[in-house]
VOGUVEX-352295 format. One line per 10 residues: their letters; for each residue x, y, z of C-alpha. Coordinates in nm, 2 decimals. Example, Ala and Ser with C-alpha at 12.3 -4.5 7.8 and 13.67 -1.06 7.14 Angstrom:
as) 1.23:-0.45:0.78; 1.37:-0.11:0.71 $
***
This chain:
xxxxxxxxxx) 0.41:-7.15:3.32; 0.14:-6.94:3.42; 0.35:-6.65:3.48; 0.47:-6.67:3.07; 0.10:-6.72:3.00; 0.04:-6.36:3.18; 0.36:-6.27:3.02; 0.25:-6.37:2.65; -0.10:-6.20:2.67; 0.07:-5.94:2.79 $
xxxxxxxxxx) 0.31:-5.88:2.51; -0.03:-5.88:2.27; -0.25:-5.62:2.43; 0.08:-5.41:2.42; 0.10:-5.47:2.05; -0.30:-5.46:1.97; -0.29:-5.14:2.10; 0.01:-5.04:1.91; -0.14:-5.13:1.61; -0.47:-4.96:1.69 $
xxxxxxxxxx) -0.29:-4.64:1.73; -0.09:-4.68:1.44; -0.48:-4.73:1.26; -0.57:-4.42:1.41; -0.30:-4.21:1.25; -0.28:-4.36:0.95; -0.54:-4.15:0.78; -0.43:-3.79:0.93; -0.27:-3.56:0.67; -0.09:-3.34:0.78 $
xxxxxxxxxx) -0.11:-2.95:0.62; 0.20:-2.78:0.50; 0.17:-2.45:0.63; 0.16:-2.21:0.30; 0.46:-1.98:0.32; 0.45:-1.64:0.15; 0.67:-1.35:0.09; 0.61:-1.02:-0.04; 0.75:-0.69:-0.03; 0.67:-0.30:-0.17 $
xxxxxxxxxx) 0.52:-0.02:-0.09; 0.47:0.15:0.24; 0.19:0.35:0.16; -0.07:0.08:0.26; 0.14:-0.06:0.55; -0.04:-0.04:0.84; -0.34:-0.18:0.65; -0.13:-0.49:0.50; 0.00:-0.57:0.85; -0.34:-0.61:1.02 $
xxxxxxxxxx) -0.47:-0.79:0.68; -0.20:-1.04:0.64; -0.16:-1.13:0.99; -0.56:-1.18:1.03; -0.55:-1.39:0.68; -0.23:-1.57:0.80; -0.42:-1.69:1.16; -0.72:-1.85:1.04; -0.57:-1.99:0.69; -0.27:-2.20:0.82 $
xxxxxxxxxx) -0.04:-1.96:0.63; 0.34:-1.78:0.70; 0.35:-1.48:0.54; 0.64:-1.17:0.55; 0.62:-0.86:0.40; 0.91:-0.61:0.37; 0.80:-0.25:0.35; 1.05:-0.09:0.14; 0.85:0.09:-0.08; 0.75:0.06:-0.43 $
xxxxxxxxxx) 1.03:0.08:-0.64; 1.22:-0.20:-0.41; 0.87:-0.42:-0.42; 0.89:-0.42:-0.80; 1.29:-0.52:-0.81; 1.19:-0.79:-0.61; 0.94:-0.91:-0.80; 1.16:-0.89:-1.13; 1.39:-1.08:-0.95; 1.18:-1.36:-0.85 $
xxxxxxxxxx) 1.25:-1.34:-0.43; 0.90:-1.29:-0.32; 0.55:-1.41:-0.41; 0.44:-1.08:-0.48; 0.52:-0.75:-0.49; 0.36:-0.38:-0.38; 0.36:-0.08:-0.57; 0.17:0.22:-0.54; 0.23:0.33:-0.89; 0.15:0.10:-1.17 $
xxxxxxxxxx) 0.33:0.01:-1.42; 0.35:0.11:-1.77; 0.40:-0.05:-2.08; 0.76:0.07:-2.07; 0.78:-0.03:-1.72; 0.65:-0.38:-1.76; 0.85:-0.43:-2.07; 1.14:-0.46:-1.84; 1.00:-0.72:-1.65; 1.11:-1.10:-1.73 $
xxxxxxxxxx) 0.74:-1.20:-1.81; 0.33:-1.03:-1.79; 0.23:-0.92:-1.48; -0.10:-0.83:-1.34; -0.20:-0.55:-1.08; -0.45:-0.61:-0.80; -0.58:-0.32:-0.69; -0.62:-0.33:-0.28; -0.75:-0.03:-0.14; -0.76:0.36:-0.22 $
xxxxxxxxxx) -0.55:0.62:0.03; -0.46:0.91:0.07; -0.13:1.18:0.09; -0.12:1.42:0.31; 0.03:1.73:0.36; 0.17:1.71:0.71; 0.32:1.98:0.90; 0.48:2.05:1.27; 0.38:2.40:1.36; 0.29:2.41:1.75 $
xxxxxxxxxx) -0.04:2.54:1.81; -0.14:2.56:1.47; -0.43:2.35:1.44; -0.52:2.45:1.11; -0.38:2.52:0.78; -0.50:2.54:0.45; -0.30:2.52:0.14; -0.40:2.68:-0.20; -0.28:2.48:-0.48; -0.02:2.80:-0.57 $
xxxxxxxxxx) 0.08:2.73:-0.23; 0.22:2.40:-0.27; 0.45:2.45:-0.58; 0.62:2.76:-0.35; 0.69:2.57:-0.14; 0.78:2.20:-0.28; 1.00:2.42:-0.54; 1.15:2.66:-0.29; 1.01:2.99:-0.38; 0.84:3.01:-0.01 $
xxxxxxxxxx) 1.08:2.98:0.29; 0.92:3.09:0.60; 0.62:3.04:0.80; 0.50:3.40:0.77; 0.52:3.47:0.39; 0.24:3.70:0.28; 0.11:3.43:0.04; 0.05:3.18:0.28; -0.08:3.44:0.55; -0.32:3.56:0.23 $
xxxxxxxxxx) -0.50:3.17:0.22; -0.47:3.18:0.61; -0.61:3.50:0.66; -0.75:3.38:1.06; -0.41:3.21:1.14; -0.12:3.36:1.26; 0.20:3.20:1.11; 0.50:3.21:1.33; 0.83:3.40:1.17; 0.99:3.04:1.11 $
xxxxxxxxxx) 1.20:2.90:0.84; 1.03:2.60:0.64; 1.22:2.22:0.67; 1.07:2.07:0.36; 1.09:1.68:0.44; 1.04:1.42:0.14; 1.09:1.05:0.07; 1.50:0.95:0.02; 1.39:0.63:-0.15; 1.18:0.47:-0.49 $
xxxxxxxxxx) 0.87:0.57:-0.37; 0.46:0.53:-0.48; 0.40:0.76:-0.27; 0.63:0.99:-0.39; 0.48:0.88:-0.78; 0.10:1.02:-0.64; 0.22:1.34:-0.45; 0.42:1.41:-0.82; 0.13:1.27:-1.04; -0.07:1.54:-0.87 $
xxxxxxxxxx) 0.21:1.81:-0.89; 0.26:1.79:-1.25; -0.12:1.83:-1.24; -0.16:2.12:-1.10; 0.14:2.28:-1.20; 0.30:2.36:-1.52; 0.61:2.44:-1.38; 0.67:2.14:-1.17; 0.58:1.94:-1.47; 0.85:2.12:-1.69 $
xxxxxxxxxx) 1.08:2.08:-1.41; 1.09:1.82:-1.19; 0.78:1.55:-1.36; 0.68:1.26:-1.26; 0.87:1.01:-1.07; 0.92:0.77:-0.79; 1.26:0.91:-0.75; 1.30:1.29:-0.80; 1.57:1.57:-0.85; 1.47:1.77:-0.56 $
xxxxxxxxxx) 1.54:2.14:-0.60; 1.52:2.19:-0.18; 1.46:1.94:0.12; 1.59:1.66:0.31; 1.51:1.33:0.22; 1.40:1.04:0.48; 1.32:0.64:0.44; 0.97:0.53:0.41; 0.63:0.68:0.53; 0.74:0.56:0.86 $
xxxxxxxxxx) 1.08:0.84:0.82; 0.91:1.09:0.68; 0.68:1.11:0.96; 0.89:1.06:1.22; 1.13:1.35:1.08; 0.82:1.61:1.07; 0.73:1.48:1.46; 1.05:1.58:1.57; 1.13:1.89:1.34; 0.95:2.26:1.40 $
xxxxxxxxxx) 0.87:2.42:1.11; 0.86:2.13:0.91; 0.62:2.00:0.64; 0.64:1.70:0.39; 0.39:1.42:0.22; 0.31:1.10:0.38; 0.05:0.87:0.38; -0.27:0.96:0.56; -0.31:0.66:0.80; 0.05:0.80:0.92 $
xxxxxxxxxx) -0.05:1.14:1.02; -0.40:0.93:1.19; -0.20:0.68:1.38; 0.06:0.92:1.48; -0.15:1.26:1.57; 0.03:1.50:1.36; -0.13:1.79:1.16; -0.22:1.76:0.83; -0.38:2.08:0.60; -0.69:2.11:0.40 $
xxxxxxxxxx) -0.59:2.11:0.01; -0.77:2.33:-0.26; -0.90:2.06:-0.53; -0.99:2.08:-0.85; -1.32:2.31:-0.76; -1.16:2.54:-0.59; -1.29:2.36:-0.23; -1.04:2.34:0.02; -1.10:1.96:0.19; -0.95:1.70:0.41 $
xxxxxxxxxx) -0.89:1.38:0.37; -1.21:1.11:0.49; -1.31:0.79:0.42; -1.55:0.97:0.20; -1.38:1.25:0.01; -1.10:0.96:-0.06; -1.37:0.78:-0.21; -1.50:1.06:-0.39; -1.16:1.04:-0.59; -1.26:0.71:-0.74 $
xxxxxxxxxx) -1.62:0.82:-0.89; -1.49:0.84:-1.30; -1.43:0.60:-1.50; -1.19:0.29:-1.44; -1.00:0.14:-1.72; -1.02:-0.25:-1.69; -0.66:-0.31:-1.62; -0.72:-0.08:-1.31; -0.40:0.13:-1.40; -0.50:0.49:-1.33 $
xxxxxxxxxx) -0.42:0.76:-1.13; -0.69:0.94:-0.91; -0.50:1.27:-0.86; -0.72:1.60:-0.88; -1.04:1.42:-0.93; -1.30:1.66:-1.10; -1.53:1.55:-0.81; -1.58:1.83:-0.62; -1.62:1.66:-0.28; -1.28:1.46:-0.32 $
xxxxxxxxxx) -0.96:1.50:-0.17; -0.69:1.58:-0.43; -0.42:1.34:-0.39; -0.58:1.00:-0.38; -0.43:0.72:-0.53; -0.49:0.33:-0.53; -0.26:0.07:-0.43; -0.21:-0.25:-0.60; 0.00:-0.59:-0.53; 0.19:-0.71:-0.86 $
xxxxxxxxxx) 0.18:-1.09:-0.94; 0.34:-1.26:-1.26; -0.01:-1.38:-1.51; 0.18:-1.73:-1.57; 0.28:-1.86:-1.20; 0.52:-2.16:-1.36; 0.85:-2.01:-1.32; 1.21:-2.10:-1.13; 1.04:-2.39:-1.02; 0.74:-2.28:-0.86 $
xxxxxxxxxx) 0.48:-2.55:-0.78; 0.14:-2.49:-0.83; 0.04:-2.50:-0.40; 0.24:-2.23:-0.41; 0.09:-2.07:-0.69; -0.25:-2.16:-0.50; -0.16:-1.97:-0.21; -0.01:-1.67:-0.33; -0.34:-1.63:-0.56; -0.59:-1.73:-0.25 $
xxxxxxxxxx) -0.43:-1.42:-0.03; -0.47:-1.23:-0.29; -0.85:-1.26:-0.42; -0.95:-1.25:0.00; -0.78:-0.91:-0.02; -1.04:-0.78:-0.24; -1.28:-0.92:-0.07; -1.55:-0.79:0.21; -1.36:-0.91:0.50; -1.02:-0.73:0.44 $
xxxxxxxxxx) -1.18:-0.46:0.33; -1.33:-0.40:0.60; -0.99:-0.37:0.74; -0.91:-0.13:0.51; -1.13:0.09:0.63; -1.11:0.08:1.03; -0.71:0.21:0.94; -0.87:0.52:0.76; -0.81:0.37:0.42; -1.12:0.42:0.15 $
xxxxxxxxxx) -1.27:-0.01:0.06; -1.27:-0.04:-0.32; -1.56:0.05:-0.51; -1.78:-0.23:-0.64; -1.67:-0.15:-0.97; -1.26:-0.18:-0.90; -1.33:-0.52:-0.70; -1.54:-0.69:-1.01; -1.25:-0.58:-1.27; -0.99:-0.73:-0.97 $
xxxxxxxxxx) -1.16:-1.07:-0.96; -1.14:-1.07:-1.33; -0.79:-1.00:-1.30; -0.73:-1.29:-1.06; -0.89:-1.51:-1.31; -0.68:-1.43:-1.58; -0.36:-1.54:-1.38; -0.29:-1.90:-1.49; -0.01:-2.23:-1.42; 0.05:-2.46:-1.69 $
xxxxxx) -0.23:-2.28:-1.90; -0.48:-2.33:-1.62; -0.65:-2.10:-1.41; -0.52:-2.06:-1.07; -0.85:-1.91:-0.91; -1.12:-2.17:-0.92 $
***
C-alpha cells in the first residue's frame, strides 16, 4: 500500500510539472523569419552584400540577391519572382508602361564608373573627353597614339595594341557610361545612343562588373568601364576624366557627391552624368531598388509586403548608409533620402500604406 501511495504522488508531481511547462510555453510566439528575394544590378554589389547581410542578422530576416545586372533585375521584377528588383537606370515612362502594374524607384546610394585600364607601370593616365570616343568607337588603337601621348605629355605610353573590354549583358552600368557618352559626344549619340545593351563597333564583351574587371586584371593593354568600388577592392588603375569644366578628376567620396549638387526631380529619376559642378567626377550615376506601388499581387500577404518595404526604408537610412560609404560609394544627399521616404510612403496594400 504504501509503495502505490509513493507511486500515486509520484505520477502527480510528474504531471504538475508537465503542466507547468506546458504554462510556460503557452504564451511564446514564435517569429517567422521574413524571407526576401531580390535581384538586379551589379553596380552597387559589394555595397548590397555587406547591407543586406548586416540588415538580415539583427532583423530575423532571409534575404538573397542575384546580381545579374539591371536589365535581368527588372525582368524579374515584371515577372513577379523576387521582392524587388535593382536597376541602375531608371525607368521611363515607356519602360514602365511595359510593366504589369506602377512601380516606384528607391534611390540607394550614388557611384561611380570608372575607366580602368591594365598598363604595367603606368600609374597614371588621364583621359580627355576626345579621348574616350577614339577609343570606345575604335578610331584609337594603340597605347602610343599621338593623341593620347598629347593629354599625357609626362607619361610614356608603351607601343601596344588597345583590348577594349565592355559589359556582354543588360547593363545599368553600361546605361551611365552611354548616358555620359552621348553627352559628350555627338557622334556616339548619332551612332551608338543610349542603352543598357549596345551595338558595339570594337571590343569584347564580359558578364557583370565582376567580368569586366577580372578580364582587364588579366589582359595587358586593356581598358574598359566598371564600377568604381571594383577597381578599389581589386587594385587596378583607373584614369582621371576631363568633366564638364575642363578639370581632369578622380573619382572620391566627394567629387561623386559633387555630381548630385543640381536639382532632383521628385520621382528621383535622373541621370548625374557630366555634372556642371566643376569639382565632380563625370560619370556618376544613382542606383535605385524597384518595388511594385500596390504590394497585393499573386497572392502576396501583407507580412510580406511589411518586410520587403521595412528593408527598404532602413536602406535609406543613416545606418546603411554609412555602409555605403566605407565601400567607396557616395551616402545620399539629405535631399534624395527625404523625396525616398516619401516614396516609401506612397507604396500601399489593400489601399493602405505599407510604411507606418
Amino acid at each position: 500500500m504504501k509503495n502505490l501511495l509513493l507511486m500515486f504522488a509520484a505520477v502527480l508531481i510528474f504531471a504538475s510539472c508537465s503542466n507547468n511547462a506546458n504554462e510556460g510555453t503557452t504564451d511564446v510566439k514564435v517569429v517567422e523569419k521574413a524571407e526576401i528575394s531580390a535581384a538586379g544590378a551589379t553596380f552597387p554589389l559589394p555595397f548590397y552584400n555587406i547591407a543586406f547581410k548586416n540588415y538580415a542578422e539583427t532583423n530575423n530576416a532571409e534575404i538573397t540577391y542575384g546580381g545579374i545586372g539591371s536589365g535581368g533585375g527588372i525582368r524579374s521584377l515584371k515577372d513577379k519572382v523576387v521582392d524587388f528588383g535593382a536597376t541602375d537606370a531608371f525607368l521611363d515612362e515607356e519602360k514602365e508602361a511595359e510593366m504589369p502594374a506602377a512601380i516606384v524607384h528607391i534611390p540607394t546610394c550614388i557611384g561611380a564608373v570608372v575607366i580602368a585600364y591594365n598598363l604595367p607601370g603606368i600609374e597614371s593616365l588621364s583621359l580627355s573627353s576626345q579621348n574616350l570616343e577614339d577609343i570606345f568607337m575604335g578610331n584609337i588603337k594603340n597605347w602610343n597614339d599621338a593623341k593620347l601621348a598629347e593629354t599625357n605629355p609626362d607619361v610614356t605610353l608603351p607601343n601596344m595594341e588597345i583590348s577594349l573590354i565592355h559589359r556582354s549583358d543588360g547593363s545599368g552600368t553600361t546605361y551611365i557610361f552611354s548616358d555620359y557618352m552621348s553627352k559628350i559626344s555627338t557622334k556616339w549619340e548619332a551612332e551608338i545612343g543610349r542603352g543598357k545593351s549596345l551595338n558595339w563597333p570594337v571590343g569584347m564583351g564580359a558578364k557583370g562588373n565582376p567580368g569586366v574587371a577580372g578580364t582587364i586584371q588579366q589582359t595587358e593593354g586593356s581598358i574598359g568601364y566598371i564600377g568604381s568600388e571594383f577597381a578599389f577592392a581589386q587594385k587596378i588603375s583607373f584614369a582621371k576624366l576631363e568633366n564638364a569644366s575642363g578639370n581632369y578628376i578622380e573619382p572620391s567620396i566627394a567629387s561623386i557627391s559633387a555630381s548630385a549638387q543640381g536639382d532632383i526631380p521628385t520621382d528621383t529619376k535622373v541621370m548625374l552624368t557630366n555634372s556642371s559642378d566643376p569639382n565632380a567626377y563625370p560619370i556618376c550615376g544613382f542606383t535605385w531598388l524597384i518595388i511594385y506601388k500596390d504590394q497585393k499581387y499573386d497572392g502576396r500577404t501583407l507580412a510580406q509586403a511589411e518586410a520587403t518595404v521595412k528593408l527598404l526604408s532602413w536602406m535609406i537610412e543613416k545606418d546603411a548608409q554609412a555602409i555605403a560609404q566605407q565601400v567607396q560609394y557616395a551616402p545620399l544627399p539629405e535631399k534624395a533620402v527625404t523625396q525616398a521616404k516619401a516614396i516609401l510612403g506612397s507604396v500601399v496594400y489593400e489601399g493602405v500604406p505599407v510604411l507606418k
